[in-house]
C-alpha positions as CSV (number, residue, x, y, z in Angstrom):
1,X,0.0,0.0,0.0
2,X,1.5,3.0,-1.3
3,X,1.8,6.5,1.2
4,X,-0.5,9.0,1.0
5,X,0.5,13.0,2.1
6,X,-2.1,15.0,2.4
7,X,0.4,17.6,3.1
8,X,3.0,16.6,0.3
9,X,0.2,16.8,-2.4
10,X,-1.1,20.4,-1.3
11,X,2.4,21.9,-1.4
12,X,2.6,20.5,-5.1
13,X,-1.1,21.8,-5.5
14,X,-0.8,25.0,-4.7
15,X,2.9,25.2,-7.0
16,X,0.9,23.6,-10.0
17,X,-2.0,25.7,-9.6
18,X,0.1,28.9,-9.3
19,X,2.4,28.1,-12.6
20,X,-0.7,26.9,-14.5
21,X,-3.6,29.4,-13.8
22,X,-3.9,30.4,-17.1
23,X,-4.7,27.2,-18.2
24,X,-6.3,25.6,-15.7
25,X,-9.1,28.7,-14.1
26,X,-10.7,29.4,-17.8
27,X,-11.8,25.6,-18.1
28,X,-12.8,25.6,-14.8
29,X,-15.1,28.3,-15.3
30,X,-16.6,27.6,-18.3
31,X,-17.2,23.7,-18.1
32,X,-17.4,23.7,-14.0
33,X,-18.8,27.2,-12.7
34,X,-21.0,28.1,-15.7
35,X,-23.6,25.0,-16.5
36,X,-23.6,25.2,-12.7
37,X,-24.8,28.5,-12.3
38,X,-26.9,28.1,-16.0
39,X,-28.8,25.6,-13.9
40,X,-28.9,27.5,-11.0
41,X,-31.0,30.3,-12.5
42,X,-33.1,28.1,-14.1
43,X,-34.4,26.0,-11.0
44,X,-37.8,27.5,-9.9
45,X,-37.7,29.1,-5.9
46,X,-40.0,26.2,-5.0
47,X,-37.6,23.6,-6.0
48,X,-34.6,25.0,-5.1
49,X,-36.1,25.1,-1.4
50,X,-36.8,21.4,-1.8
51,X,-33.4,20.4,-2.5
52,X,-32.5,22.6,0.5
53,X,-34.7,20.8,2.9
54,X,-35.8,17.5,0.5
55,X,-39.4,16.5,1.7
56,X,-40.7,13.2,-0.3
57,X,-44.1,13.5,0.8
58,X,-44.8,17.0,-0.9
59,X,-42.0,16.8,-3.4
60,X,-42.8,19.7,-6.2
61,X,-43.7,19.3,-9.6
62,X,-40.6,19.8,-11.8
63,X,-40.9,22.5,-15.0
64,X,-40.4,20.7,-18.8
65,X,-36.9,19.8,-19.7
66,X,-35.4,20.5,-16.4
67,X,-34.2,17.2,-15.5
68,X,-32.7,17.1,-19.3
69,X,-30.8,20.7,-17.9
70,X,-29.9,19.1,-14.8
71,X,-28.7,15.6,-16.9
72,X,-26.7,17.9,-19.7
73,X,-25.1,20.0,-16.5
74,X,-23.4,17.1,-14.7
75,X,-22.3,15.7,-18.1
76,X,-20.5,19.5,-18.7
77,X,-19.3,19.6,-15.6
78,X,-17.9,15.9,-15.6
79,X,-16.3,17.0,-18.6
80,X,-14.5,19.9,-17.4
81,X,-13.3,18.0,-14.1
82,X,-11.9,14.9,-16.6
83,X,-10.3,18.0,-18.7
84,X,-8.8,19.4,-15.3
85,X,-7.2,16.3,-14.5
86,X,-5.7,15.7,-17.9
87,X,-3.5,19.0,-17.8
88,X,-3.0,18.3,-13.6
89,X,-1.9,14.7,-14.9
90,X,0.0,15.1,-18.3
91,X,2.4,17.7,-18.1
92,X,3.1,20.0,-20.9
93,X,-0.7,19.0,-22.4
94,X,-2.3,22.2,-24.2
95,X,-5.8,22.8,-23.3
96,X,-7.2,21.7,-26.8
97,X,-5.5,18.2,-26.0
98,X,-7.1,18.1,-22.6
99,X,-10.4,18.6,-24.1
100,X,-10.1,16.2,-26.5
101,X,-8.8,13.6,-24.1
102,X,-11.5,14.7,-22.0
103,X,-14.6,13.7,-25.0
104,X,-12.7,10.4,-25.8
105,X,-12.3,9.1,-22.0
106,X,-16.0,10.8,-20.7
107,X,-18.4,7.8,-22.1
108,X,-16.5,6.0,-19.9
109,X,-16.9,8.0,-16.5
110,X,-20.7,7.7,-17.8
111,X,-20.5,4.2,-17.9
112,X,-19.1,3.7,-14.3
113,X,-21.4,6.5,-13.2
114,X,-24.4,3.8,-14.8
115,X,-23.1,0.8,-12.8
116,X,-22.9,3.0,-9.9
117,X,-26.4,3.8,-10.0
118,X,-27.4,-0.1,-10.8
119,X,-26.1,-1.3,-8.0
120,X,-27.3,1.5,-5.7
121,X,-31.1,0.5,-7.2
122,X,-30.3,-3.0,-6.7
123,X,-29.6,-2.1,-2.9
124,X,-33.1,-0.1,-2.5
125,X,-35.0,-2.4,-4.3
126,X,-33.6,-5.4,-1.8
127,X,-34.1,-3.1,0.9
128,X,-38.0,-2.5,0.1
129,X,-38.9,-6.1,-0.6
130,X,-37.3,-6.7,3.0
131,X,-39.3,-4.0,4.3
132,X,-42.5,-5.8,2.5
133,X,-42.0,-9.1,3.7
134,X,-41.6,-7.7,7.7
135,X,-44.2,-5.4,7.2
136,X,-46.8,-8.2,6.7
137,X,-45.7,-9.7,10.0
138,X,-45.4,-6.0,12.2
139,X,-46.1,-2.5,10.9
140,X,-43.6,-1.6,14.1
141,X,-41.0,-3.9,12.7
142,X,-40.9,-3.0,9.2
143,X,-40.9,0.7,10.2
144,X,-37.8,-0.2,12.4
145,X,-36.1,-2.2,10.0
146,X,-36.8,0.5,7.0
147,X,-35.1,2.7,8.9
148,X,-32.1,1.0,10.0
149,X,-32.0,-0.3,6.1
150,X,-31.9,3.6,4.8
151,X,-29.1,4.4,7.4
152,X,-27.6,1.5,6.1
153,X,-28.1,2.1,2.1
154,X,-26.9,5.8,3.3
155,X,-23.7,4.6,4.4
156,X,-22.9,2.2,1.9
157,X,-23.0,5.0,-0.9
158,X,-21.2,7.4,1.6
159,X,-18.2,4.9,1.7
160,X,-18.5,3.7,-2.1
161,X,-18.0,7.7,-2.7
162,X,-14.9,8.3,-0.6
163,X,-13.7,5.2,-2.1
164,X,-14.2,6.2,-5.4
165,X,-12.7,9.4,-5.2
166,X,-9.8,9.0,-7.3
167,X,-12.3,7.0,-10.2
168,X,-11.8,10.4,-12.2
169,X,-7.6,10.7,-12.5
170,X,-8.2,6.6,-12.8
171,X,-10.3,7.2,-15.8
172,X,-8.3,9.9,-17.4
173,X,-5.2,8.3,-17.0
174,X,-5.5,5.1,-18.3
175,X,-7.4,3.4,-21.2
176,X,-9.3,1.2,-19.1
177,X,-12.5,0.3,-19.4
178,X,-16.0,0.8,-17.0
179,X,-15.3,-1.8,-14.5
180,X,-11.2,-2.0,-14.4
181,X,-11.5,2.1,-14.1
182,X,-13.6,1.3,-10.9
183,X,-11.6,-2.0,-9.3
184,X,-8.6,0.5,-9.9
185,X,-9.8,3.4,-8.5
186,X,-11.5,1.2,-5.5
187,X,-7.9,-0.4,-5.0
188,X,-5.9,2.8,-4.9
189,X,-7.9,4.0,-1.7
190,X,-7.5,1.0,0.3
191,X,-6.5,1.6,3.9
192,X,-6.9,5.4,3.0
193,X,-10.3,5.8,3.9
194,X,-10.0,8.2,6.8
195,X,-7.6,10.2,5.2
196,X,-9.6,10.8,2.5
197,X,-12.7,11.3,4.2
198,X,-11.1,14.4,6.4
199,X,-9.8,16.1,2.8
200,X,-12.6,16.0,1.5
201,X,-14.6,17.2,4.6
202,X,-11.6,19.8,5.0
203,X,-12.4,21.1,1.5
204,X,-16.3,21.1,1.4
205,X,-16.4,23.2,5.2
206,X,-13.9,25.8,3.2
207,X,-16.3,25.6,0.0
208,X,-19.1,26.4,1.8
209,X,-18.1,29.3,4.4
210,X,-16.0,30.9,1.2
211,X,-18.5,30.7,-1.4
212,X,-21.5,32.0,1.3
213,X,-19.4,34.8,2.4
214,X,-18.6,35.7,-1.2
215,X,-22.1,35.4,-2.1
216,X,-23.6,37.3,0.9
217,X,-20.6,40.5,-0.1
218,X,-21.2,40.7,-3.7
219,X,-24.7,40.5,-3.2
220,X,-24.9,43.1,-0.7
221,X,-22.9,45.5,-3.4
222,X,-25.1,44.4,-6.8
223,X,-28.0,44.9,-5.0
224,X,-26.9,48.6,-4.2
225,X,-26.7,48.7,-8.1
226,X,-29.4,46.6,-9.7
227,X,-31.5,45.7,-6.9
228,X,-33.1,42.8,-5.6
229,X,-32.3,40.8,-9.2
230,X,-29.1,42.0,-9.3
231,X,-28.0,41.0,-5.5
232,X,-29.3,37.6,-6.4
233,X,-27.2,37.2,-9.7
234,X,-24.4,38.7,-8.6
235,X,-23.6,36.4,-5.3
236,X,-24.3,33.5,-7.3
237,X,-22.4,34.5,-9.7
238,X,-19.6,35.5,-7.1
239,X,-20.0,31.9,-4.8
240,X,-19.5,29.6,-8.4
241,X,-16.6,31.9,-9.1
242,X,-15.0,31.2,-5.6
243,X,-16.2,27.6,-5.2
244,X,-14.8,26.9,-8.6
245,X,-11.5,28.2,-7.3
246,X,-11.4,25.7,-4.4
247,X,-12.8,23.2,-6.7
248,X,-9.4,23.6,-9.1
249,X,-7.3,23.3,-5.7
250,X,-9.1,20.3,-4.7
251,X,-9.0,18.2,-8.2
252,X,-5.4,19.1,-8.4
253,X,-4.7,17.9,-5.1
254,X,-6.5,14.4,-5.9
255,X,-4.3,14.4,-8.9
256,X,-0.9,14.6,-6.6
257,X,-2.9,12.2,-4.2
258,X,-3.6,9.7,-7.3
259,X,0.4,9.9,-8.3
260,X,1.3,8.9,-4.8
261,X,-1.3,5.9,-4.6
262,X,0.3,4.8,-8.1
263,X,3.7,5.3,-6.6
């Protein structure tokens, strides 16, 4: 099992990211922050609040095409990240390579991305015929058992993700297929887990409070300017910008963190 430094790999993070800006911040923005914020402006008030605070019994009815928006958006953004990696992986790569790298190696992100999602339905479709069979016995029982089955689904695709977290670098660095690209990037994280787990927690804390304090500044100016709109569209335009930022740290540190699992 290879060594892992979290500290090692941000050092070389922050070097890469200062020598490579120029590259790196204009794909980020246009295939990571913009579809992102695209979307953003196109989700209605109602179900933006839902996502905030998801409620399945009075789930609200989605407008026509959105799910296609939301489908295309994660495909862009997927896209940019494999793109990201390529010029964090390759060194001396031009943009127009990385892209095209990108395109040729995204069907099969999509692909693991498709067995992901079979296997997490096989999982709640196990878990609700268990939940049928005891609920013919005890109402209490099944209720019980329903519950300790979602906690249990939940944590099963909470440790398949930190797991998985170096699928993309995996993908984009190799010309394996759906299911090596995921025994690889499953392998390379073994014993790593924690590790892992605290980076990525590290990095989503410093997300958040940066891109809500951006968001809450910028607003406070544009809506001195335009208004109500304006503050609106300008903090979210300011908390992608910002996010994205950390986002371009983060990938680049998973692409140091990916070298030293390799060895």
């Amino acid at each position: 099992m290879a060594t892992m430094s979290i500290g090692k790999a941000w050092e070389e993070a922050v070097a890469f990211v200062a020598r490579e800006a120029s590259l790196l911040l204009p794909v980020a923005l246009l295939f990571v922050a913009l579809p992102g914020l695209i979307l953003e402006q196109m989700t209605p008030p109602e179900l933006q609040a839902w996502f905030a605070q998801p409620k399945m019994e009075t789930i609200p009815a989605m407008p026509p095409g959105f799910g296609l928006a939301m489908m295309l958006t994660i495909i862009l953004i997927w896209f940019g990240s494999l793109a990201l990696f390529a010029l964090a992986l390759r060194p001396g790569i031009s943009v127009g390579e990385a892209l095209r790298l990108s395109l040729a190696r995204l069907p099969v992100l999509i692909g693991t991305a498709l067995v992901a999602a079979g296997a997490l339905a096989a999982i709640v479709i196990v878990a609700v015929l268990v939940g049928v069979v005891f609920s013919l016995a005890s109402k209490a029982l099944a209720a019980t058992l329903g519950l300790l089955l979602g906690l249990g689904a939940a944590g099963l695709v909470f440790y398949a993700s930190i797991r998985l977290v170096l699928l993309n670098p995996v993908v984009i660095d190799s010309q394996a297929g759906v299911m090596a690209s995921l025994r690889a990037a499953w392998a390379l994280t073994r014993g790593h887990f924690w590790r892992l787990f605290g980076f990525l927690i590290l990095v989503m804390i410093l997300s958040t409070i940066a891109s809500t304090a951006a968001q809450a500044v910028v607003g406070v100016l544009g809506g001195l300017i335009a208004g109500v709109d304006g503050a609106k569209l300008a903090g979210s335009i300011a908390a992608a910008i910002v996010s994205t930022v950390i986002q371009v740290y983060m990938l680049a540190m998973l692409a140091r963190l990916y070298r030293q699992a390799v060895g």
